[in-house]
C-alpha positions, 0 to 999 in steps of 0.5 A, a space after each residue: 634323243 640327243 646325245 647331249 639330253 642323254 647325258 643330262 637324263 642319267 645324271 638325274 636323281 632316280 624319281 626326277 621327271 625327265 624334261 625337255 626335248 626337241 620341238 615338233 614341227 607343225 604339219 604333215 601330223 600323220 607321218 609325224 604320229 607314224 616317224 616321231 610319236 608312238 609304237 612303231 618307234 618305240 621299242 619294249 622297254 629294257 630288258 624285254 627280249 623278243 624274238 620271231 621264231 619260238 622254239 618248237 618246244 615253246 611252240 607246242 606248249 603254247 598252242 595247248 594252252 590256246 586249245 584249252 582256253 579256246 575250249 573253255 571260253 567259247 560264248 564267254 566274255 573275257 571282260 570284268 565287270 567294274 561297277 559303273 562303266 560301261 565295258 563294251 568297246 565304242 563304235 563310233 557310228 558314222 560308216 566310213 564308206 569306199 566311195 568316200 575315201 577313194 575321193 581323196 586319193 591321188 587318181 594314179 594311186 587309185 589303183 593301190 587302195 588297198 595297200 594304202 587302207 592297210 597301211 592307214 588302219 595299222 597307223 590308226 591302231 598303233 597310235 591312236 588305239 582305233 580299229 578300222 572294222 569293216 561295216 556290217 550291213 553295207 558293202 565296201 564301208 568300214 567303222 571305227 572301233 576305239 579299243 578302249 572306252 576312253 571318254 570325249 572319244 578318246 580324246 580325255 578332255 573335252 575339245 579338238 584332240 587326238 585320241 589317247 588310247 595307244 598312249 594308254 595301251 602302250 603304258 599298260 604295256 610297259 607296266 605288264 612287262 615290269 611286273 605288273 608295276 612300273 616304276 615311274 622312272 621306267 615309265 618316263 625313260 619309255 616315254 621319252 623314247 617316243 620323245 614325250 617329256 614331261 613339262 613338254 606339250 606333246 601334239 598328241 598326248 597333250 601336257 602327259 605329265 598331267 595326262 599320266 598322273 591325275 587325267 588316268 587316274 581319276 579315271 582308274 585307268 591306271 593306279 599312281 603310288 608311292 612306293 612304299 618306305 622310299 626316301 626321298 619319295 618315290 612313285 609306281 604305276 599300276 593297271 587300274 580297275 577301268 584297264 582290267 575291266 575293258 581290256 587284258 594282258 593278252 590285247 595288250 601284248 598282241 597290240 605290243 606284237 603288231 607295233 613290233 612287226 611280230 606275234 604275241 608268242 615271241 615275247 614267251 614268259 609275257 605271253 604263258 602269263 597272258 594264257 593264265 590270265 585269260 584263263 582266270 577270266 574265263 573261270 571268273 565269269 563262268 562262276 559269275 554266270 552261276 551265280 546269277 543263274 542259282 539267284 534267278 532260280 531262288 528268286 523264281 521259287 520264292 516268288 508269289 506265282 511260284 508258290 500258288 503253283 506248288 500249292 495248286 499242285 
């Protein structure tokens, strides 16, 4: 951000929306998405320490934790449930094959496929929140797999667009490391890091002043509040049912830990807390599952079949 923007954004009152900007050229949109818009570029918000080596201590306690939780939670969906939706991350059906993509490569590159592959998922996962998959039943073929289920494929509205879902997943991000609440100050000071303003009409996010604070939260991806007894009035952000429904604490922060080149243990005091999330959702649904399974066997006992049976007996 110029020196100058800088300047103008500190002297603001704390709940006014940062504005303005510099203005994105047209062209060359996927180096722009990887140079100018999101992940790579943006660092954790402040005050959020990282670090590449955990001690051997923090190691070893961690890794018991994923040992326990690996125990548990084998054959255990980790999701849950939200009444409505469907949770389950979309595919998008047309497989995308080899053959097809060495097409548009530079002939003496050809030889560099791989590397270029690896490069084109990583910038479709962090910023557009899409995983490249390799395909299941034909060889050399890959599908797309979006990590949220973010309607019009991603896009929100409907229409031409990019998807939104590495916007969205950096937000939750930034509200994880907050204290599962963001102030929308903290918010807009992230997101014009990654020069998205609001009142800014940004390529990719479209209009995010609006995306943000009515397009996710009509679609309960996230909650926007006011904050209670501010004066003049202030607004926080908070994950919404739909995030706690198809997503986590810990894809969120493994999602920070590859934008940073890095682990999810590296952020600690983030990643013991994702441990114990992860362990609450497995506990959630094993006593879910038996629930059901005590209610399907009431329901079978009382049933007209059951009781010719007990008295046939």
């Amino acid at each position: 951000m110029p020196r100058e923007q800088k300047s103008k954004f500190r002297t603001r009152e704390k709940c006014h929306q940062a504005r303005g900007g510099p203005q994105h050229r047209n062209g060359a949109l996927a180096t722009a998405a990887k140079e100018q818009a999101f992940p790579s570029l943006a660092p954790p918000p402040s005050g959020v320490p990282t670090c590449r080596k955990p001690t051997s201590r923090s190691c070893s306690t961690l890794k018991r934790s994923q040992r326990a939780l690996s125990t548990k939670s084998a054959g255990v969906s980790h999701t849950r449930p939200y009444k409505g939706v469907n949770c389950k991350t979309e595919k998008k059906k047309k497989l995308i094959t080899k053959a097809n993509m060495l097409k548009i490569v530079n002939k003496k590159y050809k030889n560099r496929f791989l590397e270029i592959l690896r490069r084109a998922s990583f910038n479709l996962e962090v910023v557009f929140g899409v995983d490249l998959k390799e395909g299941n039943s034909t060889k050399d073929s890959y599908i797309l797999v979006r990590k949220m289920d973010l309607p019009n494929n991603g896009t929100v509205s409907g229409g031409r667009g990019f998807p939104k879902t590495g916007l969205l997943m950096n937000l939750l991000g930034v509200i994880f490391m907050k204290g599962n609440c963001a102030t929308e100050e903290k918010i807009w000071e992230f997101l014009n890091k990654m020069r998205v303003y609001a009142g800014k009409r940004h390529f990719i996010s479209g209009e995010p002043k609006k995306l943000i604070t009515e397009d996710l939260v009509k679609l309960k991806y996230l909650e926007y509040r006011q904050v209670p007894n501010s004066n003049p009035a202030c607004y926080e952000f908070l994950w919404g049912p739909r995030a706690h429904a198809e997503t986590s604490k810990m894809k969120v922060l493994e999602f920070w830990a590859k934008i940073n080149h890095t682990v999810p243990s590296a952020f600690h005091s983030w990643y013991e807390e994702a441990l114990r999330d992860e362990e609450d959702r497995v506990k959630a649904a094993v006593t879910l599952g038996a629930e059901k399974d005590a209610t399907a066997s009431e329901s079978s006992r009382d049933s007209p079949t059951e009781r010719i049976h007990e008295n046939t007996g």
